[in-house]
C-alpha positions in Angstrom: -86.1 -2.6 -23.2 -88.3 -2.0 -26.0 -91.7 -0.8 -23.9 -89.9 1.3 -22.5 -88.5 3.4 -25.5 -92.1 2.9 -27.1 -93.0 4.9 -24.1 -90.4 7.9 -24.5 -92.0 8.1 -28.2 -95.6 8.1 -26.7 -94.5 11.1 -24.1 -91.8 12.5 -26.6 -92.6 14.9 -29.1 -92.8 14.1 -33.2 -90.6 13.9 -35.1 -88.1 12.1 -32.6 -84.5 11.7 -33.5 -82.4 8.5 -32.3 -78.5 8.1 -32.3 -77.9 5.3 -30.3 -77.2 1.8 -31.7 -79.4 0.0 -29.1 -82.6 2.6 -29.2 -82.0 2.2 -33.3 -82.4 -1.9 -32.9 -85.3 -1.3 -30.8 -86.8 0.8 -33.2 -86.0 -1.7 -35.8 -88.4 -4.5 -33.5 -91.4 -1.9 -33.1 -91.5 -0.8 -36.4 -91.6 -4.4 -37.6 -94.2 -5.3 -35.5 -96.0 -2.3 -37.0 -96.6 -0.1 -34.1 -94.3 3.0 -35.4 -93.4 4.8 -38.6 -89.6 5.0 -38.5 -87.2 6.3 -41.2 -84.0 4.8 -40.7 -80.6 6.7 -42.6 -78.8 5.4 -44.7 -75.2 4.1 -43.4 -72.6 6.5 -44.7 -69.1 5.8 -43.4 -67.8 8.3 -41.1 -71.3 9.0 -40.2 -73.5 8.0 -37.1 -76.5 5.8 -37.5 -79.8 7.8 -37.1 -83.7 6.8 -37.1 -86.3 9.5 -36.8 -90.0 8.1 -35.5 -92.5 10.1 -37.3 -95.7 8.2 -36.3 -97.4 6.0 -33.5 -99.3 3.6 -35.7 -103.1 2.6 -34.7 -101.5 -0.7 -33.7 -99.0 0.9 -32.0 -101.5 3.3 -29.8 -103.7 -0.5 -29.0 -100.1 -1.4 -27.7 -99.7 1.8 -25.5 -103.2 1.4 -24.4 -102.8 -2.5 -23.2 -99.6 -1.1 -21.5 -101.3 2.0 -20.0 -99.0 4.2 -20.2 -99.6 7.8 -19.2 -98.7 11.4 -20.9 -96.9 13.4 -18.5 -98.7 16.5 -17.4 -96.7 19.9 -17.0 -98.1 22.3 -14.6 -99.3 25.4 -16.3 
């Protein structure tokens, strides 16, 4: 589901890495609907497919907002 890996970015830490061929399609759909910088790697034979989000975009943050989702809170 694509909200919900636009929520692990939210709660992840930046630069994120992805590997998996259905989080990279996913990624494909939100950064097309402009709400995250994504840099997807060239497809190199022998080599596993890879996108790394580097950015929430404003649009993308509205999105989060409408969805409320929530940073998780570590205990100190």
């Amino acid at each position: 589901m694509t909200q919900s890996i636009l929520n692990r970015v939210f709660v992840g830490k930046l630069p994120m890495q992805f590997t998996r061929q259905t989080d990279i399609g996913q990624l494909r759909n939100l950064c097309s609907a402009g709400y995250l910088t994504v840099t997807f790697a060239s497809f190199k034979l022998g080599q596993p497919a890879s996108a790394i989000v580097t950015d929430i975009t404003p649009l993308g943050r509205a999105v989060i907002r409408y969805f409320g989702f929530q940073r998780r809170t570590r205990p100190v």
